[in-house]
C-alpha positions in Angstrom: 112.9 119.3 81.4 115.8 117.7 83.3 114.6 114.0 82.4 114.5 114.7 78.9 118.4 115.9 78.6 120.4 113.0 78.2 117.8 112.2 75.0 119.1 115.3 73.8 122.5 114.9 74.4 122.2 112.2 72.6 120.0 113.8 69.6 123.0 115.9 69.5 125.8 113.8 69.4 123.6 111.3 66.7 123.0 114.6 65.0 126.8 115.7 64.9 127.9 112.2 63.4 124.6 112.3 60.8 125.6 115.6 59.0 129.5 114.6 59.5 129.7 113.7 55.9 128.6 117.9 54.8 132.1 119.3 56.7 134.1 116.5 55.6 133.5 116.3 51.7 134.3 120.3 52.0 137.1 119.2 53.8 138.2 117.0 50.6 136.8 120.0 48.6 139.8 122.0 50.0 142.3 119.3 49.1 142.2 117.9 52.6 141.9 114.0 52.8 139.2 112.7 54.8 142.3 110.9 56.4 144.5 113.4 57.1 140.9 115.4 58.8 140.7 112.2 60.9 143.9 112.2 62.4 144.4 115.8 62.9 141.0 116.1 64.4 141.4 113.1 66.9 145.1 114.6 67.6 143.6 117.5 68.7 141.3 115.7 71.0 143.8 113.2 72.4 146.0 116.7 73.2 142.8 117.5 74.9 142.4 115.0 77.2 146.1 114.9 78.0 145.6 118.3 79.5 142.2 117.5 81.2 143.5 114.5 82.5 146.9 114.0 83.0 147.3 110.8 84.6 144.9 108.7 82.3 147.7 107.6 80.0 149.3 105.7 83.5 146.0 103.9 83.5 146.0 103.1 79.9 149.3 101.7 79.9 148.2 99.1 82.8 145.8 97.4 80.2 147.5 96.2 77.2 143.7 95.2 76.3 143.4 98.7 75.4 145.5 98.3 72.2 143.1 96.6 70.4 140.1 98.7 71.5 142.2 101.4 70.0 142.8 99.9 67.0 139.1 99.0 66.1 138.0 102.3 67.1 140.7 103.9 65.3 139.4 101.8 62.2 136.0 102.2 62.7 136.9 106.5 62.3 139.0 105.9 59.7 136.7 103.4 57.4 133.4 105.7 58.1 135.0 108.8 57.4 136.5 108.1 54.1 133.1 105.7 53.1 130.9 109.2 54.0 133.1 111.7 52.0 133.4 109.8 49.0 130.2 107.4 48.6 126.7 107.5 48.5 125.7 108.6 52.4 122.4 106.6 52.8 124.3 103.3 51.5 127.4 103.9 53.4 125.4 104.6 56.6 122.7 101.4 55.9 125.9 99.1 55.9 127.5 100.5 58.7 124.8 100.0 60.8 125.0 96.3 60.3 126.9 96.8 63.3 124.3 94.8 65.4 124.8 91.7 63.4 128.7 91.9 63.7 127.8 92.0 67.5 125.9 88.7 67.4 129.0 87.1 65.8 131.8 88.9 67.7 129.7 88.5 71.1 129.8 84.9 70.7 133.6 84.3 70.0 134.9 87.0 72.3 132.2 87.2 74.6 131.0 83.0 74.5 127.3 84.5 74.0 125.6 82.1 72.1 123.1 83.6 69.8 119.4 83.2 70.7 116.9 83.0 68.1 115.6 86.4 68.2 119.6 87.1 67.5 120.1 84.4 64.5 116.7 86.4 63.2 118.6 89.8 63.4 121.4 88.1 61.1 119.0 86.9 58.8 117.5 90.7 58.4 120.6 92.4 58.3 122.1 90.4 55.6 118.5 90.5 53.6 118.8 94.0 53.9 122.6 94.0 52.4 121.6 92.1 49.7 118.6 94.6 48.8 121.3 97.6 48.7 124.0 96.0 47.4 122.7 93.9 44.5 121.3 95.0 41.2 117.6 93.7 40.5 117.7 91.0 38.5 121.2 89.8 39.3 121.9 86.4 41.1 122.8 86.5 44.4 126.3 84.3 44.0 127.6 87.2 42.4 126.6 89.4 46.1 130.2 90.0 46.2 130.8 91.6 43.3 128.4 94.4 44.0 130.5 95.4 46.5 132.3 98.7 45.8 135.6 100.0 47.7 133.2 102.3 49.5 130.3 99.5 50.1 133.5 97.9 51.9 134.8 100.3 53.6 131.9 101.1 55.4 130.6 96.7 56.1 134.5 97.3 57.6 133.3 99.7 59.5 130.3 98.7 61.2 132.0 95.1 61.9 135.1 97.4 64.1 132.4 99.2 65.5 131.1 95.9 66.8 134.2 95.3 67.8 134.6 98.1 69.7 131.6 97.6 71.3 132.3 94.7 72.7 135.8 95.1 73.7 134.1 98.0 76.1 131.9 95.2 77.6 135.3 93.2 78.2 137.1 95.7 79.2 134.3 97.1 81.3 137.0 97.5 84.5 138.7 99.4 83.1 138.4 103.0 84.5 137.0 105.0 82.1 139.3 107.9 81.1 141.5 105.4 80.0 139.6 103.9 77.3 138.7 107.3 76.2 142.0 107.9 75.9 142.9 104.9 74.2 140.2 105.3 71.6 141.0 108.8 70.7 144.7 107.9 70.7 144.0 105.1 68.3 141.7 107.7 65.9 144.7 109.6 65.5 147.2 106.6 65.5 144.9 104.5 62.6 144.1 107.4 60.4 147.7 108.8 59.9 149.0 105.1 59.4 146.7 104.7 56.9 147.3 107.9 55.4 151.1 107.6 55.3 150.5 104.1 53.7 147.7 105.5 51.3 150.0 108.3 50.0 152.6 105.4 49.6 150.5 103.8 47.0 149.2 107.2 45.6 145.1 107.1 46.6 146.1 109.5 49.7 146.9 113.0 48.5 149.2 114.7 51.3 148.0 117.5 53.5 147.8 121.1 51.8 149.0 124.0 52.6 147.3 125.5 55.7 145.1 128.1 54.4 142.4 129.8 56.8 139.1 128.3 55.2 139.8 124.5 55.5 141.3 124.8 58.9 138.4 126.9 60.2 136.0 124.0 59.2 138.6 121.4 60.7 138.6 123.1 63.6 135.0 123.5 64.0 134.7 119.9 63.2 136.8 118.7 66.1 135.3 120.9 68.4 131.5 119.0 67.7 132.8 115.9 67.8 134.3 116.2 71.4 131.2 118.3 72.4 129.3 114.9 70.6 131.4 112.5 72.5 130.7 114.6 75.5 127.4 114.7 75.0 127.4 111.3 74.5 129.0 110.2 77.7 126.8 112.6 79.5 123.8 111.0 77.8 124.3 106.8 78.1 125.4 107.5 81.6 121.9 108.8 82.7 119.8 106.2 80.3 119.1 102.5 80.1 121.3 100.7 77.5 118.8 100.0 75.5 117.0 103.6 75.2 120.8 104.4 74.1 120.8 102.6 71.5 117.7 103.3 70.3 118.1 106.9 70.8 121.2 106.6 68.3 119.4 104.8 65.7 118.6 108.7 64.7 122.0 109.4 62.9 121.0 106.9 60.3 117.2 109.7 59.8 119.5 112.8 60.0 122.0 111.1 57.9 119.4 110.3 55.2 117.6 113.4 55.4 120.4 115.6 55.0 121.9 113.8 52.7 118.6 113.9 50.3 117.8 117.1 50.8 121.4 118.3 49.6 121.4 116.0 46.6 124.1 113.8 48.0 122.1 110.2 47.8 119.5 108.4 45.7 116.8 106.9 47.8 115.8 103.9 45.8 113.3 101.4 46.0 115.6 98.8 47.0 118.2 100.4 49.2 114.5 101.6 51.1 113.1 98.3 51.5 117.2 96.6 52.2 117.7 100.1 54.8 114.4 98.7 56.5 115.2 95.1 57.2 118.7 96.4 58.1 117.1 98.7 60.5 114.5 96.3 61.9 117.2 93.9 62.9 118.9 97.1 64.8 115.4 97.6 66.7 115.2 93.8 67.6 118.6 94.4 69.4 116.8 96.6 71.8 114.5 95.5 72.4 115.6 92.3 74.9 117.9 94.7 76.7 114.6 96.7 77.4 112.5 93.9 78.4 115.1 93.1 80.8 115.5 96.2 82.3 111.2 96.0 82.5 111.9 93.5 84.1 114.1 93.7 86.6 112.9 97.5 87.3 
């Protein structure tokens, strides 16, 4: 039973990020911005850790590197978030997971990886696959762009900061740990209030409401599964190959789907199917070298 707990820890946390989008549209239900729930949800957890561990912030200061993992983390949080609460959850969540490609690209500018041809083949899925979501039957593909909704672009936003995230954790890979956990909950907090402030600036951010017992229940219980998530997910990618990691994740996209169907908040359409395939396929084919090689080398 033992061997099988970091898969579940990591069921779990894929499971806590899958269903996020039910709490957080109560959340802007209640008046509460998806936002404002970021910040104050990843305050709470940056408070958290403060107390836990004290001297991480030292650490964090002695790698200005850490400011930009913060930032694309903190964007990645706040571009999701807002995507899942207000659009359609199967589409948001197809195009955010076009993270893989982004990592081809962003691996070989940062990293100097050039792409192989099993990676140019992931591009060429992925961006088949956004072209099945995103564009109307019938319509040419020049006018791709135009398909693209606020939301669709919020979450493509998304998945490319969460490829940058990725890989600034592979560059910054000496650096201890605690610190980038502390830098990417403090930039969760950081990047959603910014935002907020500036959304509210331009009037497409409503401000916080007043605190009534019911939304800050569900707020509360929210933060609390997404640190026991993050928990579980630390606990989990330590104890498993890389690969089986990432594969093991791929699950928020079923959970994310499945919920989201069975609570009337998606359409599951032909298209967006056969696109949330290809986009999906090209997210298998990135596990599958790191998998070979650990074969290998095992």
């Amino acid at each position: 039973m033992q061997n099988y707990l970091p898969v579940f820890a990591l069921l779990f946390n894929a499971f806590v990020w899958g269903v996020s989008w039910w709490p957080f549209r109560h959340l802007h239900a209640a008046g509460l911005h998806p936002l404002w729930a970021t910040a104050l949800m990843y305050l709470l957890a940056l408070v958290t850790l403060l107390v836990l561990l004290p001297g991480a912030w030292r650490q964090a200061l002695r790698s200005p590197g850490l400011w930009l993992l913060a930032v694309s983390a903190g964007l990645t949080n706040v571009c999701f978030n807002w995507a899942v609460t207000v659009g359609d959850v199967v589409r948001v969540v197809l195009l955010f997971y076009l993270m893989p490609a982004w990592s081809v690209l962003l691996a070989w500018r940062v990293l100097g990886e050039v792409p192989t041809p099993l990676a140019l083949l992931r591009l060429v899925l992925a961006f088949t696959g956004v072209v099945l979501v995103v564009l109307p039957p019938g319509v040419p593909l020049s006018q791709l762009a135009q398909g693209l909704s606020a939301v669709d672009l919020l979450a493509v936003t998304g998945g490319f900061t969460f490829a940058l995230t990725n890989v600034m954790l592979r560059r910054l890979h000496q650096v201890p740990e605690q610190a980038r956990m502390l830098a990417m909950f403090g930039g969760g907090a950081l990047m959603a209030a910014l935002v907020a402030v500036t959304g509210m600036a331009v009037g497409i951010v409503t401000p916080v409401p007043p605190v009534a017992t019911g939304w800050v229940l569900l707020a509360l219980g929210l933060a609390t599964a997404f640190l026991l998530g993050n928990y579980a997910l630390q606990y989990g990618a330590a104890r498993l190959a890389a690969g089986t990691t990432a594969l093991v994740m791929l699950t928020e996209v079923v959970f994310a789907s499945t919920s989201s169907w069975l609570l009337d908040a998606a359409a599951l359409q032909e298209r967006t199917l056969v696109g949330g395939a290809c986009i999906m396929l090209a997210a298998l084919l990135a596990v599958v070298p790191a998998r070979r090689r650990l074969t290998q080398t095992g």
